[in-house]
N, C-alpha and C positions, 0 to 999 in steps of 0.2 A: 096676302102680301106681307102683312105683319110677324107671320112667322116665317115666312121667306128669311126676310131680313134677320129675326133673332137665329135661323141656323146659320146666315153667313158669317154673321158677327159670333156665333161661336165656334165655328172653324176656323176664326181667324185669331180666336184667344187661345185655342189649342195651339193652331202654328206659332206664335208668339211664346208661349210658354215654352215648347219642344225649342223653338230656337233661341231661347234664354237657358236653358239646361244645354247645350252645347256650345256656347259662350261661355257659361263657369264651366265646364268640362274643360276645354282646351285651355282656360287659365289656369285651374289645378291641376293639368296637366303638364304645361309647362314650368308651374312653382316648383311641381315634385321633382320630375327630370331635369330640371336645373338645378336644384339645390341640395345636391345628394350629398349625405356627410363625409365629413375630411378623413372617417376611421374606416372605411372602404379600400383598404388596402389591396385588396385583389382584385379590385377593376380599376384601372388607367385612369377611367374618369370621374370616377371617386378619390383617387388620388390625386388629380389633378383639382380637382373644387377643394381639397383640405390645404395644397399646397396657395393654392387661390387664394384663399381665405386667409392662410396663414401670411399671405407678403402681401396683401391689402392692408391688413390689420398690424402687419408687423407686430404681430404674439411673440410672448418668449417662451421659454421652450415649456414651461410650467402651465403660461395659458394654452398653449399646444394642446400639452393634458388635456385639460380640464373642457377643452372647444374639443376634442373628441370622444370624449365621455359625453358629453351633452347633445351632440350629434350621432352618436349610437342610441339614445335614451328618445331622442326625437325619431328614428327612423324604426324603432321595435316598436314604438308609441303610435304611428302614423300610417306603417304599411297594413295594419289589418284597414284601417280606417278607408285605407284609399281602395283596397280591396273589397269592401264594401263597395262601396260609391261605384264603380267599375262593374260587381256584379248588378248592381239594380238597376244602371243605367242600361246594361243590357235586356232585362227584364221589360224593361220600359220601351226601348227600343222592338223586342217582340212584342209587345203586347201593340204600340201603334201600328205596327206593321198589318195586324191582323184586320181581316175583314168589319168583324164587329168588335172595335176596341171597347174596352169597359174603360169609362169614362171614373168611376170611383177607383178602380185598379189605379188607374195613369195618374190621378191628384195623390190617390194615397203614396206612390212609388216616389211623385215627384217630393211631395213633403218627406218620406222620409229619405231622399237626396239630400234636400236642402237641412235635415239632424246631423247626418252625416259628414257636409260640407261641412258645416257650425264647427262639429267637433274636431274637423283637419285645421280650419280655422284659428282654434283656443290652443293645440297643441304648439303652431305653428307660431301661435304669441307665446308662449310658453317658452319657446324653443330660444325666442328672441330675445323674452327676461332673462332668460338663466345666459347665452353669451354675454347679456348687459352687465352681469354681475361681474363678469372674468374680467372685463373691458376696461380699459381709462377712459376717463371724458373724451378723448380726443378718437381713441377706436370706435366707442360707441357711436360717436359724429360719423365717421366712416363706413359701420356697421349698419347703423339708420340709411344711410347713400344705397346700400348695396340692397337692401331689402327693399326701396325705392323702387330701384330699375329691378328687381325682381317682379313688385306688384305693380308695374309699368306705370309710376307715379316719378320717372325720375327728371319730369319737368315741374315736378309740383312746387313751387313757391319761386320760382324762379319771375324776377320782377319787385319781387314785394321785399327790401331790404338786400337785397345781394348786392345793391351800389355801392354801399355805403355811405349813405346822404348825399353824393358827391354831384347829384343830378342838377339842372338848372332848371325844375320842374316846372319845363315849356313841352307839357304834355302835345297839345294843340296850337297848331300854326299863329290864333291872334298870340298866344302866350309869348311869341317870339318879340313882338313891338315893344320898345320902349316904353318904360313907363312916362307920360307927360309929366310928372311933376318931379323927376329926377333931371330936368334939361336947366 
């Protein structure tokens, strides 16, 4: 009975793990094919994310530059990286598939995903400093927004200071009564 139980509870840490590796999958999948650099000139939708980019931030034409030099420098930096991640995740993907999965294989593969995620990660900060540098206070606010709803955080703070003190903080229904000793 006892070992019953520790095989189920380990097929259930496998499922769990496989489907936490396909949860960062699809969000680094969508980070990458959402966020393709503005110096993509020969595809529409590269052109179109630089043009984006560029009347979001309202760049002048010098930050222009310089936001696609930086965005070339991120995607020569990031496409082996994501290529990586892509082939092991397939590796991984055969290897569960198969009758007798090697359990050391599938942690080793999954750990070295998650190096590889790390390192699309640091680039992707990377990518973030060097706009912040091009940036005014005021773009970089904007620029912080858009990398927001990229990493689907773009309710993040919302509540805490967006009022502007303005609130009558009657969080809670008694909060609405009168105070007795204002009558």
């Amino acid at each position: 009975m006892a070992m019953n139980i520790f095989n189920n509870n380990r097929t259930v840490f496998w499922i769990l793990i496989f489907l936490a590796l396909i949860n960062i999958t699809a969000l680094a999948t969508y980070f990458i094919y959402m966020r393709k650099p503005a110096s993509e000139t020969v595809s529409g939708s590269g052109l179109k994310h630089g043009i984006a980019l560029k009347q979001e931030l309202s760049l002048t034409p010098d930050q222009s530059i310089k936001v696609n030099e930086i965005n070339t420098a991120y995607k020569t930096s990031s496409e082996p990286i994501v290529t990586s991640i892509k082939e092991k995740k397939a590796i991984l993907l055969e290897e569960l598939s198969k009758e007798d999965t090697d359990d050391n294989l599938v942690v080793k593969l999954a750990d070295d995903i998650v190096t590889e995620q790390k390192k699309l990660q640091m680039t992707n900060i990377k990518q973030f400093l060097d706009l912040k540098k091009v940036c005014t206070p005021e773009q970089t606010q904007k620029l912080s927004q858009i990398y927001s709803e990229l990493y689907g955080c773009e309710n993040k703070g919302k509540g805490n200071g967006q009022g502007k003190g303005q609130g009558k903080g009657m969080r809670h229904r008694y909060g609405q009564e009168k105070d007795p000793s204002k009558k």
